[in-house]
C-alpha positions in Angstrom: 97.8 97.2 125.1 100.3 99.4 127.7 98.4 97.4 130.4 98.8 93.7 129.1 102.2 94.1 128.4 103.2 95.5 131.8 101.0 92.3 133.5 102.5 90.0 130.9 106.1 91.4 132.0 105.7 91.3 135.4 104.1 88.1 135.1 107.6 86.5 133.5 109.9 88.7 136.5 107.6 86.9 139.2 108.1 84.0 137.3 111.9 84.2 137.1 112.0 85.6 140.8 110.0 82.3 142.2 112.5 79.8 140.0 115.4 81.5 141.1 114.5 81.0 145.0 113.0 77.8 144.6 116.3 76.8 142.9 118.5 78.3 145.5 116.0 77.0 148.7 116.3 73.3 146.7 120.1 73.6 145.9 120.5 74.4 150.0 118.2 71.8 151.0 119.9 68.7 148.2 123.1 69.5 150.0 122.4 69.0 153.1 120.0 66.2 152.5 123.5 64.5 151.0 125.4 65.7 153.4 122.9 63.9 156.1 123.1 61.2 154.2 127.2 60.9 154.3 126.7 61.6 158.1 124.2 59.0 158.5 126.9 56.4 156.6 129.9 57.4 158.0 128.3 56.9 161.6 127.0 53.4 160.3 130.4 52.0 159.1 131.5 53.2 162.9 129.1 51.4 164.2 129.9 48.2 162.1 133.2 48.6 162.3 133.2 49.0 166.3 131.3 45.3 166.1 133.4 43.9 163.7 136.8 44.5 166.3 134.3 43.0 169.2 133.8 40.5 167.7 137.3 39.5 166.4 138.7 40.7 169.9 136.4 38.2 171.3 137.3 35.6 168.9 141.1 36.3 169.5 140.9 36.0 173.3 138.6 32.8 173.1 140.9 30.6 170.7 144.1 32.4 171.0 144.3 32.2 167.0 145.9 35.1 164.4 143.2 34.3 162.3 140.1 36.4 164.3 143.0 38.6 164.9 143.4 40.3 161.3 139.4 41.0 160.9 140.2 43.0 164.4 142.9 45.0 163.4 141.1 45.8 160.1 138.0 47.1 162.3 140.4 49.2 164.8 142.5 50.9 161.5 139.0 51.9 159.8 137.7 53.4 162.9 140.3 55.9 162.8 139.3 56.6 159.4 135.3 56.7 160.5 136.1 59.6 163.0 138.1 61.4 160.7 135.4 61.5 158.2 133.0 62.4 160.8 135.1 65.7 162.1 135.3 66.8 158.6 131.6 66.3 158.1 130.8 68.3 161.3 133.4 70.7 160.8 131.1 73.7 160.2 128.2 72.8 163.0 128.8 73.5 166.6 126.5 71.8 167.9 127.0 68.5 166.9 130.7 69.2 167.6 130.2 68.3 170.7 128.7 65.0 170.6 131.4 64.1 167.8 133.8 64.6 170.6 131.7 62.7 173.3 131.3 59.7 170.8 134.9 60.3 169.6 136.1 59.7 173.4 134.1 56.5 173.6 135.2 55.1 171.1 138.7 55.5 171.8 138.2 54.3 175.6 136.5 51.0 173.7 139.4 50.8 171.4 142.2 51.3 174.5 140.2 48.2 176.4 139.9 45.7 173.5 143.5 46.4 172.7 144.7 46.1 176.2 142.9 42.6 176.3 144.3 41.6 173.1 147.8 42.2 174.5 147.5 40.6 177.7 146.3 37.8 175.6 149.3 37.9 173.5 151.4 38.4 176.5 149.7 34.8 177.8 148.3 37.2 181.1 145.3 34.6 181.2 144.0 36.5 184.5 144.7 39.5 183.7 142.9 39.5 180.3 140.0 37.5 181.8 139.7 40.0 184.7 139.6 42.6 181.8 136.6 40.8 179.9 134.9 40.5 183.4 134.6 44.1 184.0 131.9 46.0 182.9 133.7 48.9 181.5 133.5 47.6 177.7 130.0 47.2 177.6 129.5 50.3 179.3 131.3 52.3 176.7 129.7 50.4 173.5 126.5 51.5 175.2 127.7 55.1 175.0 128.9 54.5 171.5 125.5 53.7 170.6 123.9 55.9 172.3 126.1 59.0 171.1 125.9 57.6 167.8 121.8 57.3 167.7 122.2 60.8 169.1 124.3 62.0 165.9 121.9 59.9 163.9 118.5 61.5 164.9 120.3 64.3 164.1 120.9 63.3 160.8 117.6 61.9 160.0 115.8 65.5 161.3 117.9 67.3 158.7 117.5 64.5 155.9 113.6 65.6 157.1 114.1 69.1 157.3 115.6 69.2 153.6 113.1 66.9 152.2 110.2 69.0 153.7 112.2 72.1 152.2 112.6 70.3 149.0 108.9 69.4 148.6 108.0 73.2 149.6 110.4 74.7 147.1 108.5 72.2 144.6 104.8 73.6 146.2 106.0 77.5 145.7 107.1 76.9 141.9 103.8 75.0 141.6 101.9 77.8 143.1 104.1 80.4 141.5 103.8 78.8 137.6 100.2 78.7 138.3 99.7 82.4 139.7 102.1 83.4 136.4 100.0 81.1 134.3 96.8 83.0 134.9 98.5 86.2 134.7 99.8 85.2 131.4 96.1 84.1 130.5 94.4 87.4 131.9 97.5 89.4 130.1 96.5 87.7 126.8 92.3 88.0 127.6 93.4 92.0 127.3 95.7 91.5 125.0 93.0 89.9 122.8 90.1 92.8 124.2 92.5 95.5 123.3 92.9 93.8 119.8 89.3 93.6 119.6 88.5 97.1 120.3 91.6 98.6 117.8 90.0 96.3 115.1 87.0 97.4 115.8 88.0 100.8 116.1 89.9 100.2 112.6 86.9 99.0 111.4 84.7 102.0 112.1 87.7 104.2 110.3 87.5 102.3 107.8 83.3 101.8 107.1 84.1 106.1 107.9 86.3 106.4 104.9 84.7 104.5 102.8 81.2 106.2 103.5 83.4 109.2 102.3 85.2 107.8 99.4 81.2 106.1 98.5 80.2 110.4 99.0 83.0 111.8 97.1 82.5 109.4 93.9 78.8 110.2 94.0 79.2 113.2 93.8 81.9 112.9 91.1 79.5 110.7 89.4 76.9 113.9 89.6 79.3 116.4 88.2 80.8 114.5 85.5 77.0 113.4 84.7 76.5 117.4 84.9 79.3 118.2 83.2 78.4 115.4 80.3 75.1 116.9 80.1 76.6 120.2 80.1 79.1 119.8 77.2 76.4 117.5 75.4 73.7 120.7 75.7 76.6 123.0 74.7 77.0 121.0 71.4 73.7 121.0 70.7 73.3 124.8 71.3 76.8 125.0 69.6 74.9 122.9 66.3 71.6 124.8 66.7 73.5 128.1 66.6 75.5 127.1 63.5 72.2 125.6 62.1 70.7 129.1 62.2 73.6 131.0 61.2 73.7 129.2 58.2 70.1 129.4 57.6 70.6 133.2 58.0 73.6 133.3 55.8 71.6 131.0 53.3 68.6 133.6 53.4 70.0 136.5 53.7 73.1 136.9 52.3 72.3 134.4 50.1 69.7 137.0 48.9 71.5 140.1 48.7 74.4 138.3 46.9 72.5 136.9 44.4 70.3 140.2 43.8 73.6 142.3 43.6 74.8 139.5 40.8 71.7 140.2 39.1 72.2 144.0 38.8 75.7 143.9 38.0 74.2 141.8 34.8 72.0 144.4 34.3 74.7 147.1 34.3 76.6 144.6 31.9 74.0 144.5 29.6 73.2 148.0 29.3 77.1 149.1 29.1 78.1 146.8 26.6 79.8 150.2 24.7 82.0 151.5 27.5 84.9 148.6 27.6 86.2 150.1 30.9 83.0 149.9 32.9 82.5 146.3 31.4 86.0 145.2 32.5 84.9 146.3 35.8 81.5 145.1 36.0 83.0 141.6 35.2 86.0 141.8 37.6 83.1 142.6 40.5 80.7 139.5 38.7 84.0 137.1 39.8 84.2 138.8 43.3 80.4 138.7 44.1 80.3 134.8 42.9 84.0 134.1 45.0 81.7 135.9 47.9 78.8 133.4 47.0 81.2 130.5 46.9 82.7 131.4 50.2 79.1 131.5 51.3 78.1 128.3 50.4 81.1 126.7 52.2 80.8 128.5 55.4 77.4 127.5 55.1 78.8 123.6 54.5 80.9 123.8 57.5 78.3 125.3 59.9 75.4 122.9 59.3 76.0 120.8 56.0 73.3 120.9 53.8 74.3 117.5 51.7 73.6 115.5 55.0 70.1 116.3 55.3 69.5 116.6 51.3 72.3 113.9 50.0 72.6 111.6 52.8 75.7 110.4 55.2 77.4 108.5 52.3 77.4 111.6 49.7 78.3 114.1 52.0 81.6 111.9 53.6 82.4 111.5 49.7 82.0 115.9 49.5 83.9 116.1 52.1 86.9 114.1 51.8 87.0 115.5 48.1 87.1 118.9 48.9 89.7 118.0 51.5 91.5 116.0 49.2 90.8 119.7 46.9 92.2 121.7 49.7 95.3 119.6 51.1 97.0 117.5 48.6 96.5 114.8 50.3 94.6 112.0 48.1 91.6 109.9 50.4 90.3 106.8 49.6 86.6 106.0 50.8 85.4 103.0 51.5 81.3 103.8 52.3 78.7 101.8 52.7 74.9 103.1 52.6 73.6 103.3 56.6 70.5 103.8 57.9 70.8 106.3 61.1 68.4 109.3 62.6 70.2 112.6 62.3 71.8 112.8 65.1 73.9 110.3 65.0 75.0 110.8 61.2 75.7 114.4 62.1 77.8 113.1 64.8 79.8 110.7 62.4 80.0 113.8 60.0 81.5 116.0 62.7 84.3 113.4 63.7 85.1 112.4 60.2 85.9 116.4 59.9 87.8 116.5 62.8 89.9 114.0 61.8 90.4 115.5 58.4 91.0 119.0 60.0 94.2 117.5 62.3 95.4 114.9 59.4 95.9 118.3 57.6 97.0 120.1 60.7 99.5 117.8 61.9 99.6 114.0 60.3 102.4 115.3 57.9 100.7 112.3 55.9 100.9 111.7 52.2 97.7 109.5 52.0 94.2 109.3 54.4 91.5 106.6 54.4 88.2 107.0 55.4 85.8 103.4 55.9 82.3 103.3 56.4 80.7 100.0 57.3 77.4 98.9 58.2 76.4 96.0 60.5 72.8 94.4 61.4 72.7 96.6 64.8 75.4 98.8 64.8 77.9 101.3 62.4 82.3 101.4 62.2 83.6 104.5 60.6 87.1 104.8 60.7 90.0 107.5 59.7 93.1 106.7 59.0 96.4 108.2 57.8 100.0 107.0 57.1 101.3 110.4 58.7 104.0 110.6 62.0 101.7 109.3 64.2 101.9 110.2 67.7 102.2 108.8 71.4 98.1 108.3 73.2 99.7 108.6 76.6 101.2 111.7 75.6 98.4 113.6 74.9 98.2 117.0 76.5 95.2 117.8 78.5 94.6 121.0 76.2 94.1 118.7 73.0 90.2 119.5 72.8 89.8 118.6 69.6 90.2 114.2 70.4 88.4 115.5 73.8 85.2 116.8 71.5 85.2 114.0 69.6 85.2 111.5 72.3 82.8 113.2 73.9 80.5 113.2 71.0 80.8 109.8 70.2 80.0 108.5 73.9 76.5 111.2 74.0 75.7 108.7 71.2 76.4 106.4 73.4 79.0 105.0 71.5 82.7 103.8 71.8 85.7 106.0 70.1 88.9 104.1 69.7 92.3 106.3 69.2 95.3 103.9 67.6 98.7 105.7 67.0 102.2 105.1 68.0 105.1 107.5 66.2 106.1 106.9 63.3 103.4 104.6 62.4 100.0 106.9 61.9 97.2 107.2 63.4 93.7 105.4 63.1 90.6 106.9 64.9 87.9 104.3 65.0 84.4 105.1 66.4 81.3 102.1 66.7 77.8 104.3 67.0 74.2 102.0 67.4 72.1 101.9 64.9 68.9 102.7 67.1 68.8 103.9 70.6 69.8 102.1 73.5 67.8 102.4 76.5 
């Protein structure tokens, strides 16, 4: 990139540089090419005008009238004018100087013979002026006027040449030059381009890098939320199996020794019906040992619930929003309908239906709950509702594990759990479980 640029700037100061001296090299040569030109009419006019008073000196000395004497006069006046033109013109050359001087004193010798005819022909000197015209000294200096003059005039014409030829190779360099500057300019923008090419590329390579990595990294986030799914699914069932034999062992055991310690407390009743102090205590332990058996029974309920497997989903939702209902205050209305469902699944729609209950009571502040149960060809909606604060579901802290079980449950049974709640309005939790298993 460093490298195009530098080419591409030196490219447009060569550039610059060769327009600059072609301009000065042309603006030299365009003034002296004009100022040939002035030279070259300026010497004309001399010429012409030098043949003009000839011709009208002639004219005058032949017929004697004014009338060829006025274009002579005119000639003689503009003369004067020619060879001050041509002293400024050659006022900065030396060289030509010198000739300007020579042709300058020809001209004025001319001038001093024509007008000395022209008087002796005023004068009425018809020898004298004849005598004049008879010498050879006019011709002789017109000669040298023309000859000076050509002189000047080749002079002229070789720097009318030399500015032309300047002229055409100021127009060659800036030709050459905008072409040398045009291929730099294209070579500057073929590594321009390469450079480009090879960052892209280079960009691209980061970029397939990265996204190799950010492909690895949610892989593998993939594999440990899969493992931790799997995790917190085996956990629940470990967590259910656990429950399932405590409560088997409660049911057995405790069940048993409960029951056989009611039976000899009747005993003891029966056979101390005459002692009113040991009977009031053998009753007062008879309400203790069946509030111990009761106890039992709903621990047993809560760790694996017996209803579900003997009752069915629909009677043991109907138990357990009654005993809620028992327990809190809070009146539920159910809405069930019969569903046909393997145990897993209605154990999982037990368990959130609990849940719910357990934070309506916890936190819903509510003063009614709804619980809706309804059955479709391939699938199952059980909702929970309440008409209780409510809360905000972007607020939700991360240590809230009771929605976080839930969900989870829900989605091992590869179903969808739907959380609606805004404050102040109550809260809904809505879960859709499959009928059968999808594979």
């Amino acid at each position: 990139m460093a490298l195009s640029l530098l080419l591409a700037a030196l490219a447009a100061l060569a550039l610059v540089g060769i327009n600059e001296a072609g301009y000065r090299q042309s603006s030299r040569a365009l003034a002296d090419i004009g100022e040939a030109q002035k030279v070259r009419s300026t010497l004309n006019q001399l010429l012409q005008n030098m043949l003009d008073a000839e011709t009208g000196q002639r004219g005058y000395l032949l017929t004697g009238e004014a009338s060829y004497r006025q274009p002579y006069d005119t000639a003689v006046r503009q003369v004067d004018g020619n060879l001050a033109a041509l002293r400024q013109l050659y006022a900065e050359r030396k060289a030509e100087r010198a000739r300007l001087a020579e042709l300058s004193k020809h001209v004025l010798r001319k001038v001093a013979e024509m007008d000395m005819s022209v008087r002796l022909r005023q004068d009425g000197k018809e020898d004298a002026w004849k005598f004049v015209m008879t010498t050879d000294v006019g011709r002789e200096e017109m000669e040298a006027i023309r000859k000076t003059a050509g002189e000047l005039m080749e002079i002229s014409n070789k720097t009318l040449h030399d500015g032309q030829v300047q002229v055409m190779n100021s127009l060659r360099l800036a030709r050459i030059g905008t072409a040398i500057v045009a291929l730099a300019a294209l070579l500057a923008f073929f590594l321009y381009l390469r450079q480009t090419h090879a960052l892209r590329s280079v960009g691209e390579r980061q970029q397939e890098a990265l996204q190799r990595e950010r492909n690895a990294l949610e892989d593998e986030v993939r594999e440990r939320t899969a493992s931790l799914a799997e995790l917190a699914t085996h956990l629940q069932d470990v967590r259910e199996t656990e429950r399932g034999y405590l409560a088997r062992e409660l049911h057995d055991e405790l069940g048993s020794l409960l029951t056989a310690a009611k039976l000899d407390v009747a005993r003891l009743k029966s056979r101390l019906l005459d002692t009113p102090d040991a009977t009031q205590r053998l009753q007062h332990l008879t309400e203790l040992l069946n509030s111990g058996i009761a106890l039992k029974r709903r621990i047993i309920e809560d760790l694996r619930p017996s209803s579900l497997s003997n009752l069915g989903l629909v009677a043991s939702l109907e138990i357990l929003g009654r005993e809620f209902a028992e327990r809190s205050g809070i009146p539920v209305q159910m809405a069930l309908e019969p569903v046909t469902m393997d145990e897993s699944r209605q154990l999982t729609i037990y368990r959130m239906v609990q849940e719910s209950l357990t934070n309506i009571g916890k936190y819903a502040e509510a003063t009614e709950a709804t619980i809706v149960l309804k059955n479709y060809e391939n699938h199952v909606i059980v909702e929970v509702a309440d008409n209780g604060k409510g809360f905000d579901p972007l607020r939700i802290r991360p240590s809230t594990h009771g929605l976080a079980g839930m969900r989870h449950r829900v989605e091992a049974a590869r179903g969808k759990l739907t959380i609606s709640a805004a404050p102040g309005r109550g809260t809904r939790v809505s879960a859709m479980l499959p009928v059968v298993n999808v594979r």
